[in-house]
Chimera marker file (.cmm) of the C-alpha trace (Angstrom):
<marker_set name="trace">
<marker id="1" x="10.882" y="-33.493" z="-23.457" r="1" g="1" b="0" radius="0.5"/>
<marker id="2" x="9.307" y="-36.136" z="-21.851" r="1" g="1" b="0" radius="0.5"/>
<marker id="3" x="10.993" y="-37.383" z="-18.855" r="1" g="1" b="0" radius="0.5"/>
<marker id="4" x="9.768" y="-41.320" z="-19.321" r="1" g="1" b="0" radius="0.5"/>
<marker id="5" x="12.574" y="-40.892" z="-22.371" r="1" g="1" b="0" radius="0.5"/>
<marker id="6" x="15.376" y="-39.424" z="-20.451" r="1" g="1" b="0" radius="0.5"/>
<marker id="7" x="18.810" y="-41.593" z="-19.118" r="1" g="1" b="0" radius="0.5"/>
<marker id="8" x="18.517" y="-41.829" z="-14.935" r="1" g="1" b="0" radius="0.5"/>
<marker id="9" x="21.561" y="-39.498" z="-15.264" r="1" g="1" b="0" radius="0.5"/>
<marker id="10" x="19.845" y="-36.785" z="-17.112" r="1" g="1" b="0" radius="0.5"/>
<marker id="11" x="16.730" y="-37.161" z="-14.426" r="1" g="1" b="0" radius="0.5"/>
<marker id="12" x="19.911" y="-37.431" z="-11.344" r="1" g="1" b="0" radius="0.5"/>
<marker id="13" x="21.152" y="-33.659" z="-13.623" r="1" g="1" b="0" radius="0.5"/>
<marker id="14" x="17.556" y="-31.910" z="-13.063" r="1" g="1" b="0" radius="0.5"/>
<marker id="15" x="17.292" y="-33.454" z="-9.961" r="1" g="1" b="0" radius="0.5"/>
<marker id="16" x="20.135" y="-32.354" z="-7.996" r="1" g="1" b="0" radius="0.5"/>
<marker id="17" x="19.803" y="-28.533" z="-9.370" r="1" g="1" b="0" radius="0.5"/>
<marker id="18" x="16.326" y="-28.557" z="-8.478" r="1" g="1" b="0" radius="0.5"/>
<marker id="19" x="16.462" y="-29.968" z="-4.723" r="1" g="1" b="0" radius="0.5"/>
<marker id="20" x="20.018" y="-27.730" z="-4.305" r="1" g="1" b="0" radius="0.5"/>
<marker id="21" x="18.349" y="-24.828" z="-4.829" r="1" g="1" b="0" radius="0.5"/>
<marker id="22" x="14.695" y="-25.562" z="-2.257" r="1" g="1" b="0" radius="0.5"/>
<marker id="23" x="17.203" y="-26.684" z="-0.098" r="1" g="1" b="0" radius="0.5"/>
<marker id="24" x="18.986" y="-23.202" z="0.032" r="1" g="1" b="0" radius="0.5"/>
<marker id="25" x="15.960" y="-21.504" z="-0.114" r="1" g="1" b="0" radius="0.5"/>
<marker id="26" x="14.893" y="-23.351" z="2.989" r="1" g="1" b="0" radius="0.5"/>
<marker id="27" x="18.119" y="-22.769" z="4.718" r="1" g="1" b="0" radius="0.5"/>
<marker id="28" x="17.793" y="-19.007" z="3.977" r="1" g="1" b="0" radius="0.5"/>
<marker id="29" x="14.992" y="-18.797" z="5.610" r="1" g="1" b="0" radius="0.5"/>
<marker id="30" x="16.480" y="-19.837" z="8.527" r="1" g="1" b="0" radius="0.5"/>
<marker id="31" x="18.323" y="-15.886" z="8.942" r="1" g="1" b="0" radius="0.5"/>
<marker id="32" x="21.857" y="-17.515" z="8.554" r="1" g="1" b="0" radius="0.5"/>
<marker id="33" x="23.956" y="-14.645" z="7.380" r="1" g="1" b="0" radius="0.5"/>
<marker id="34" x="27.631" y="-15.871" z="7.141" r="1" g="1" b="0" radius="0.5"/>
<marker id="35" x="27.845" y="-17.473" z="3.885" r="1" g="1" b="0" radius="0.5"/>
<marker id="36" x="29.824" y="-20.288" z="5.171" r="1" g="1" b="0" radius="0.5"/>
<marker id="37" x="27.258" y="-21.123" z="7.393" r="1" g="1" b="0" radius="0.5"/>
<marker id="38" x="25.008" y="-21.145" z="4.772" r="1" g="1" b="0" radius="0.5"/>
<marker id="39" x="27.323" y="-23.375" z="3.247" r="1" g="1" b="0" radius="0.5"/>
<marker id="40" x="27.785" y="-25.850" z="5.354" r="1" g="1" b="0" radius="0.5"/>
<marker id="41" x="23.671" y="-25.608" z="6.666" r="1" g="1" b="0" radius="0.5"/>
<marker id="42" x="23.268" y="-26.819" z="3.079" r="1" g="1" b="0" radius="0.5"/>
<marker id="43" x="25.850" y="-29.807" z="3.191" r="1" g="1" b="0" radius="0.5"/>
<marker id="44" x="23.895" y="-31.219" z="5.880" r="1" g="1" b="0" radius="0.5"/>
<marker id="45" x="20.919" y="-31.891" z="3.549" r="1" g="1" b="0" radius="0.5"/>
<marker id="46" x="22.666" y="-32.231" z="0.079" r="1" g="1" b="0" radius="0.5"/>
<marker id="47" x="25.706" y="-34.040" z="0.312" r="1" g="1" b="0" radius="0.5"/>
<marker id="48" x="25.852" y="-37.531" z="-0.918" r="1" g="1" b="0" radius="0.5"/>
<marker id="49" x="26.094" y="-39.232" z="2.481" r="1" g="1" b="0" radius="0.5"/>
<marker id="50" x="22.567" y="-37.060" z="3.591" r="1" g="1" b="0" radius="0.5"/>
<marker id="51" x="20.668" y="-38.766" z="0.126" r="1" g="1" b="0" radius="0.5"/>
<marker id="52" x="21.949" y="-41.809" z="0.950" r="1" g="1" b="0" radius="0.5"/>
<marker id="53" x="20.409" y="-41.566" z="4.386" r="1" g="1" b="0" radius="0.5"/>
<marker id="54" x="17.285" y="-39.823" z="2.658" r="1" g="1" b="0" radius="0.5"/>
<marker id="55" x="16.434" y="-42.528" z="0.073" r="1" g="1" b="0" radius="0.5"/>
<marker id="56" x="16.873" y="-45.207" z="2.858" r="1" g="1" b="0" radius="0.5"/>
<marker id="57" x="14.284" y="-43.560" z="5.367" r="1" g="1" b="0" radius="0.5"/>
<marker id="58" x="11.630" y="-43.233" z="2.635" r="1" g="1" b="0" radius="0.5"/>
<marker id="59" x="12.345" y="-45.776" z="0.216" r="1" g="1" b="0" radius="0.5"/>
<marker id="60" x="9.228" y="-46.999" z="2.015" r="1" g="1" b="0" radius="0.5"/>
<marker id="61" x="7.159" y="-44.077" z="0.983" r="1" g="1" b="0" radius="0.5"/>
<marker id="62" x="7.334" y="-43.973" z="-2.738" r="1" g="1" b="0" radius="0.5"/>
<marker id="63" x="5.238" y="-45.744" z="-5.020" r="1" g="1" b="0" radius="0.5"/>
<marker id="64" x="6.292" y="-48.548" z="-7.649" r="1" g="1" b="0" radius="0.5"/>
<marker id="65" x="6.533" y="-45.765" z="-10.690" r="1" g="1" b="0" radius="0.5"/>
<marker id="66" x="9.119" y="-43.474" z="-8.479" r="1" g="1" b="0" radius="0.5"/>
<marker id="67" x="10.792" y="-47.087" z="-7.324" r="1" g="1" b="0" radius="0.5"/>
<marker id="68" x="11.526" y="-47.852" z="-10.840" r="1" g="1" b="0" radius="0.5"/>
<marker id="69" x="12.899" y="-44.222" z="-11.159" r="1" g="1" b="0" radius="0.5"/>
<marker id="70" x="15.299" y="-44.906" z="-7.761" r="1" g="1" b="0" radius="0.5"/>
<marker id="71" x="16.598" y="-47.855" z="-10.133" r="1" g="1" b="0" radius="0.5"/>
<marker id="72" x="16.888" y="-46.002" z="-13.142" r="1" g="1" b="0" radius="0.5"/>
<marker id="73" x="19.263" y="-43.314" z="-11.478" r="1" g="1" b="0" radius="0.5"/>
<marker id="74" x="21.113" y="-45.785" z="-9.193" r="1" g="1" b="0" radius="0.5"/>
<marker id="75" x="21.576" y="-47.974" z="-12.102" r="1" g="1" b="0" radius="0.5"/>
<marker id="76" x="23.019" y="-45.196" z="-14.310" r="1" g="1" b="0" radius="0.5"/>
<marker id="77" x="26.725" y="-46.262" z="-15.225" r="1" g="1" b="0" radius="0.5"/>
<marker id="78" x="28.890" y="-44.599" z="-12.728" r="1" g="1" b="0" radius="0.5"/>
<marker id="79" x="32.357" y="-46.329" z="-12.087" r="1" g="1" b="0" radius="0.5"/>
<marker id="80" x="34.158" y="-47.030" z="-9.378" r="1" g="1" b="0" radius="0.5"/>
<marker id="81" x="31.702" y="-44.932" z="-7.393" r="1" g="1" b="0" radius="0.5"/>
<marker id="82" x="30.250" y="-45.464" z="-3.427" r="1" g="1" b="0" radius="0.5"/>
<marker id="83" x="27.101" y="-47.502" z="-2.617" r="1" g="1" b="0" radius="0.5"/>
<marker id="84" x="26.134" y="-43.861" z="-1.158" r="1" g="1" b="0" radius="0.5"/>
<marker id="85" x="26.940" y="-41.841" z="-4.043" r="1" g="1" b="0" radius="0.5"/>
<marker id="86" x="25.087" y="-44.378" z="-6.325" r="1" g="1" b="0" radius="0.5"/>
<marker id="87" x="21.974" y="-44.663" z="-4.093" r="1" g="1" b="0" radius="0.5"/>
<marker id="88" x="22.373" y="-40.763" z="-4.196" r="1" g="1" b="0" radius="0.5"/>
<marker id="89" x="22.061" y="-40.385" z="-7.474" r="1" g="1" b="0" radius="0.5"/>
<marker id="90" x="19.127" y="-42.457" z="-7.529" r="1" g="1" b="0" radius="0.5"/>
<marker id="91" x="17.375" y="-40.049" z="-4.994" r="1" g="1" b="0" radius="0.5"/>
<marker id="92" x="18.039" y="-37.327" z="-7.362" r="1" g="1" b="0" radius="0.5"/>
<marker id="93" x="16.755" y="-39.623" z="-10.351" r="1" g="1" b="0" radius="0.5"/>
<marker id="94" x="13.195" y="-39.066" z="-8.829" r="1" g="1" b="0" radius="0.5"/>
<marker id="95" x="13.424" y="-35.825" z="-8.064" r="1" g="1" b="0" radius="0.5"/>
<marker id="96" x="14.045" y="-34.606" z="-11.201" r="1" g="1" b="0" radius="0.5"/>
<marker id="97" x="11.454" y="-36.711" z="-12.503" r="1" g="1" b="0" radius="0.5"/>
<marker id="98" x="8.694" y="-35.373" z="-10.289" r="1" g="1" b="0" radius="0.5"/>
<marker id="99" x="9.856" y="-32.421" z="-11.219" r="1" g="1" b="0" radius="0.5"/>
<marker id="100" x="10.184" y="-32.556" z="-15.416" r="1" g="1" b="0" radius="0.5"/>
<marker id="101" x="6.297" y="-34.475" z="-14.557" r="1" g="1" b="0" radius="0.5"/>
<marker id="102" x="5.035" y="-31.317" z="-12.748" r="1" g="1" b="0" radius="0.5"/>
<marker id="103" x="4.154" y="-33.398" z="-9.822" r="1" g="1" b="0" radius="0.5"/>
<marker id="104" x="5.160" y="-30.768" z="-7.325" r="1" g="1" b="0" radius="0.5"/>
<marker id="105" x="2.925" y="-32.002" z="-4.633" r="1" g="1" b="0" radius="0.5"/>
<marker id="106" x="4.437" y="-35.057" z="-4.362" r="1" g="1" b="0" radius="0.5"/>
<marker id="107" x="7.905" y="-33.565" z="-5.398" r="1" g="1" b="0" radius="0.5"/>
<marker id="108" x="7.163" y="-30.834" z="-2.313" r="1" g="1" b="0" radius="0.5"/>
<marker id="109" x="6.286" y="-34.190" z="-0.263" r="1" g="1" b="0" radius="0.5"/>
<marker id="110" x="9.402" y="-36.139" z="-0.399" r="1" g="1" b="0" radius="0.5"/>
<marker id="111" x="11.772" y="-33.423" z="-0.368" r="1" g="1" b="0" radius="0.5"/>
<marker id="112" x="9.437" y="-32.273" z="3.413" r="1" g="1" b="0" radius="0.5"/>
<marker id="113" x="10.473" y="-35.834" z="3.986" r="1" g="1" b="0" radius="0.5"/>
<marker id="114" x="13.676" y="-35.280" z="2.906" r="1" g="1" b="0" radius="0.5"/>
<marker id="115" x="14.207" y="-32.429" z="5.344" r="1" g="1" b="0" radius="0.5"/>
<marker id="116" x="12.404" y="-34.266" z="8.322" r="1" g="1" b="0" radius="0.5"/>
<marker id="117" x="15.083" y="-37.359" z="8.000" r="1" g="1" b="0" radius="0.5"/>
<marker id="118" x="17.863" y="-34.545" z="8.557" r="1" g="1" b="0" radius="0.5"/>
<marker id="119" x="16.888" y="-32.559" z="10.719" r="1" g="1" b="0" radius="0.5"/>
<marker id="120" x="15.578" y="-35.557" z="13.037" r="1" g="1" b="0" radius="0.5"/>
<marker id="121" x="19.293" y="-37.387" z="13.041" r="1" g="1" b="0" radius="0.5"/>
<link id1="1" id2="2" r="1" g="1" b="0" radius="0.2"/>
<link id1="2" id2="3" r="1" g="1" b="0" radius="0.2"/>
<link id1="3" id2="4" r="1" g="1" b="0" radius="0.2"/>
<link id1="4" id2="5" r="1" g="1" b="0" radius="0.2"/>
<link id1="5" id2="6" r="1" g="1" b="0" radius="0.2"/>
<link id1="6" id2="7" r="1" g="1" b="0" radius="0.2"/>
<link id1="7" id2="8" r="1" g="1" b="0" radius="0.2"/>
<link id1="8" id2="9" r="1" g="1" b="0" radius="0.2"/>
<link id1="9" id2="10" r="1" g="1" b="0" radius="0.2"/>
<link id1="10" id2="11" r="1" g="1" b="0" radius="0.2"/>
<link id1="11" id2="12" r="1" g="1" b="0" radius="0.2"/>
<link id1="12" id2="13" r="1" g="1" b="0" radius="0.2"/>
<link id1="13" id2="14" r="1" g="1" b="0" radius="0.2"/>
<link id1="14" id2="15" r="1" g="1" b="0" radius="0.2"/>
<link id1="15" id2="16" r="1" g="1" b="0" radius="0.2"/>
<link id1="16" id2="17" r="1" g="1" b="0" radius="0.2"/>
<link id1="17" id2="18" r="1" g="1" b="0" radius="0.2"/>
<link id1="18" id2="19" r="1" g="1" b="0" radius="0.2"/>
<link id1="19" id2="20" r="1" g="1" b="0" radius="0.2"/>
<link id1="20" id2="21" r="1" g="1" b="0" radius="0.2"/>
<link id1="21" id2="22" r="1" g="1" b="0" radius="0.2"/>
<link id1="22" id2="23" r="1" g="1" b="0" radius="0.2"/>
<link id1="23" id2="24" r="1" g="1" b="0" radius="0.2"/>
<link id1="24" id2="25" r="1" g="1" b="0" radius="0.2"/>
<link id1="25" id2="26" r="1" g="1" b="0" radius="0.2"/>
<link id1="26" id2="27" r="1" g="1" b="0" radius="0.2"/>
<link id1="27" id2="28" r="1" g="1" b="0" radius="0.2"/>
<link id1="28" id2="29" r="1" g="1" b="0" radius="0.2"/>
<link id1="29" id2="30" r="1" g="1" b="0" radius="0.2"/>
<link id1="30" id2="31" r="1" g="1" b="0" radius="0.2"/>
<link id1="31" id2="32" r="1" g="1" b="0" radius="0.2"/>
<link id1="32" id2="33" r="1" g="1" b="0" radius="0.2"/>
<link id1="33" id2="34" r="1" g="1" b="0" radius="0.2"/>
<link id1="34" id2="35" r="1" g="1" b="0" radius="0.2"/>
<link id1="35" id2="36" r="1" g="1" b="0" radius="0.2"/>
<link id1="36" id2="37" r="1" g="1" b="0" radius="0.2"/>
<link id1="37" id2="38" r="1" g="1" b="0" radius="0.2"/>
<link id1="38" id2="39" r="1" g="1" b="0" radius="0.2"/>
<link id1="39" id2="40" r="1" g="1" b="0" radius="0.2"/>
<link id1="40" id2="41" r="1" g="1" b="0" radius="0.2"/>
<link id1="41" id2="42" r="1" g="1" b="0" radius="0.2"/>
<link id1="42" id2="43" r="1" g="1" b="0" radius="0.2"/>
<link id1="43" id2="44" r="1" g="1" b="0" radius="0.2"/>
<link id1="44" id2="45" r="1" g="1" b="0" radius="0.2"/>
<link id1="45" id2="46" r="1" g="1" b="0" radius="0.2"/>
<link id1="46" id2="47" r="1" g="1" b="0" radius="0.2"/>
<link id1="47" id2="48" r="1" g="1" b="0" radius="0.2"/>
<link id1="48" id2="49" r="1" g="1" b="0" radius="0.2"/>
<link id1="49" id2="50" r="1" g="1" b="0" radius="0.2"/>
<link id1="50" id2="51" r="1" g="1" b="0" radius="0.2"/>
<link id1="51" id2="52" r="1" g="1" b="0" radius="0.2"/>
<link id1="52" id2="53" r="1" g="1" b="0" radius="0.2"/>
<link id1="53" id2="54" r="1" g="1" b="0" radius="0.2"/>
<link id1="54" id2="55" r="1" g="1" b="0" radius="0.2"/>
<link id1="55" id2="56" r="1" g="1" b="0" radius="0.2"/>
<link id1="56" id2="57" r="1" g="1" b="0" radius="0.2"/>
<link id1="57" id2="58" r="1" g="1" b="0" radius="0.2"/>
<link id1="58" id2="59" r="1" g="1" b="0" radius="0.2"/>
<link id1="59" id2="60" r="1" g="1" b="0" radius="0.2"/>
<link id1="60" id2="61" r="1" g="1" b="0" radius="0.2"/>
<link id1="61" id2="62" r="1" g="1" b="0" radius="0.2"/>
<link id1="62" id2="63" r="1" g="1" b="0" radius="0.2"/>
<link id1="63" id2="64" r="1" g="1" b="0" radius="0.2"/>
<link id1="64" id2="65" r="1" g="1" b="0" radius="0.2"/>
<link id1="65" id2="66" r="1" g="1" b="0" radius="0.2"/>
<link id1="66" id2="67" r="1" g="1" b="0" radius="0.2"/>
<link id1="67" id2="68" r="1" g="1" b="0" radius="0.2"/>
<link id1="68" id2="69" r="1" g="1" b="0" radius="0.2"/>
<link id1="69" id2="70" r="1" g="1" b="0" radius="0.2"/>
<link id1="70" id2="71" r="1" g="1" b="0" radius="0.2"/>
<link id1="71" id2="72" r="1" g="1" b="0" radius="0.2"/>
<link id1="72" id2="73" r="1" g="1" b="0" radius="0.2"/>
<link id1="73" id2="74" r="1" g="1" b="0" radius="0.2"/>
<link id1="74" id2="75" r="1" g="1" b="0" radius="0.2"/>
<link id1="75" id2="76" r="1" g="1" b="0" radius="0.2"/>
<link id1="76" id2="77" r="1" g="1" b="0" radius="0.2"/>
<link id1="77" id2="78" r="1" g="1" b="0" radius="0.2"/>
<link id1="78" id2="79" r="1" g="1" b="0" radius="0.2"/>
<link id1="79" id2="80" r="1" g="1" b="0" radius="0.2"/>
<link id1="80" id2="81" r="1" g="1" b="0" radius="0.2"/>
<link id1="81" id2="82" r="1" g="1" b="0" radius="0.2"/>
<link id1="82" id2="83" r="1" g="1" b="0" radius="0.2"/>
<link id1="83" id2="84" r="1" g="1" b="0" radius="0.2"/>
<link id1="84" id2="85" r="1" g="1" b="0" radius="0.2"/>
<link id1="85" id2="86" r="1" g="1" b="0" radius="0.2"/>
<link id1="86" id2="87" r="1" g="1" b="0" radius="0.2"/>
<link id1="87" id2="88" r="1" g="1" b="0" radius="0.2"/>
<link id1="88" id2="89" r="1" g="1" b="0" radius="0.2"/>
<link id1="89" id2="90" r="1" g="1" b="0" radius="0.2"/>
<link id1="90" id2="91" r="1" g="1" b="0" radius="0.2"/>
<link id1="91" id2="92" r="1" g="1" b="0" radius="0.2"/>
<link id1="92" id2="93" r="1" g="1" b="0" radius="0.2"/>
<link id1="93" id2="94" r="1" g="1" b="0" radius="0.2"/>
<link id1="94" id2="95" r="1" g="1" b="0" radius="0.2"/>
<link id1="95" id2="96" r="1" g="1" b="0" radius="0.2"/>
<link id1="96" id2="97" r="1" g="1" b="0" radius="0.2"/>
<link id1="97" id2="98" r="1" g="1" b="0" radius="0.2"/>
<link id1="98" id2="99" r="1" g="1" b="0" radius="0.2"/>
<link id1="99" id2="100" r="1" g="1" b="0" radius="0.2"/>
<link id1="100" id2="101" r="1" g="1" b="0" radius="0.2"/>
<link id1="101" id2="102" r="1" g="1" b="0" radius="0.2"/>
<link id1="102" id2="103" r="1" g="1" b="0" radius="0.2"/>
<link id1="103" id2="104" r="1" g="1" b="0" radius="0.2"/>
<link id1="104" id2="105" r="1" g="1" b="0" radius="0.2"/>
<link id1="105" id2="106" r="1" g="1" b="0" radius="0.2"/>
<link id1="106" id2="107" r="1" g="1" b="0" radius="0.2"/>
<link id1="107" id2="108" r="1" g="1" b="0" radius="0.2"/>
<link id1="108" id2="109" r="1" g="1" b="0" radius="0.2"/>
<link id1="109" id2="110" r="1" g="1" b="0" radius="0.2"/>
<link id1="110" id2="111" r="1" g="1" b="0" radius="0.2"/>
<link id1="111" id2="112" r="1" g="1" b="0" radius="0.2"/>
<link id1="112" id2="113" r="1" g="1" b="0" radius="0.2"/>
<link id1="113" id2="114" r="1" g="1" b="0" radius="0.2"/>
<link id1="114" id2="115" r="1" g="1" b="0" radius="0.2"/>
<link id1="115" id2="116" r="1" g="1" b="0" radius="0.2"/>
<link id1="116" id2="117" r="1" g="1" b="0" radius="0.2"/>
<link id1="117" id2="118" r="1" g="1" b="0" radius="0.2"/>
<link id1="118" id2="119" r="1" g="1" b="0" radius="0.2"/>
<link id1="119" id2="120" r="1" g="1" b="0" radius="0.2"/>
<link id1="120" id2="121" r="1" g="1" b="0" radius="0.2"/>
</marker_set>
């Protein structure tokens, strides 16, 4: 499969499994042990109105090739949706693109950044 060939829907599908689950890792490892807790820890950095906030504090930081991803995902035909859940899906574009790549340094980068935008608002 090469991820160059895939819809920014099917890269926004890999994407949004694959930061979901660091994300509750990383919130485990916080010693949270009510499940709803957990639950809503995990909101905080998942939900479509956190990406949105995400993709605006690093669109800075990501090079032309995960830019053109960004589009790709945001641009994937979703109607009558939110400027946040479209920009969201455009976050998740990349990261499931990094990830299908194997680029988990710079996947392990932006979702750090990811984290850092969250936890600092």
């Amino acid at each position: 499969m090469d991820p160059k060939l895939l819809s920014g829907g099917d890269l926004a599908f890999i994407g949004d499994a694959y930061y979901e689950l660091v994300i509750r890792e990383y919130v485990l490892k916080k010693d949270i042990t009510s499940l709803y807790k957990l639950h809503d820890e995990c909101v905080k950095y998942v939900s479509r109105d956190a990406q949105y906030k995400i993709i605006l504090a690093i669109m800075d930081k990501l090079d032309e090739e995960e830019k053109d991803i960004f589009r790709r995902g945001r641009n994937y035909n979703y109607k009558n949706k939110t400027v946040e859940y479209i920009h969201a899906s455009g976050f998740e574009a990349v990261i499931g693109y990094l990830y299908l790549e194997g680029k988990m340094a710079r996947l392990n980068e932006i979702i750090n950044l990811a984290i850092k935008v969250i936890e600092e608002n």
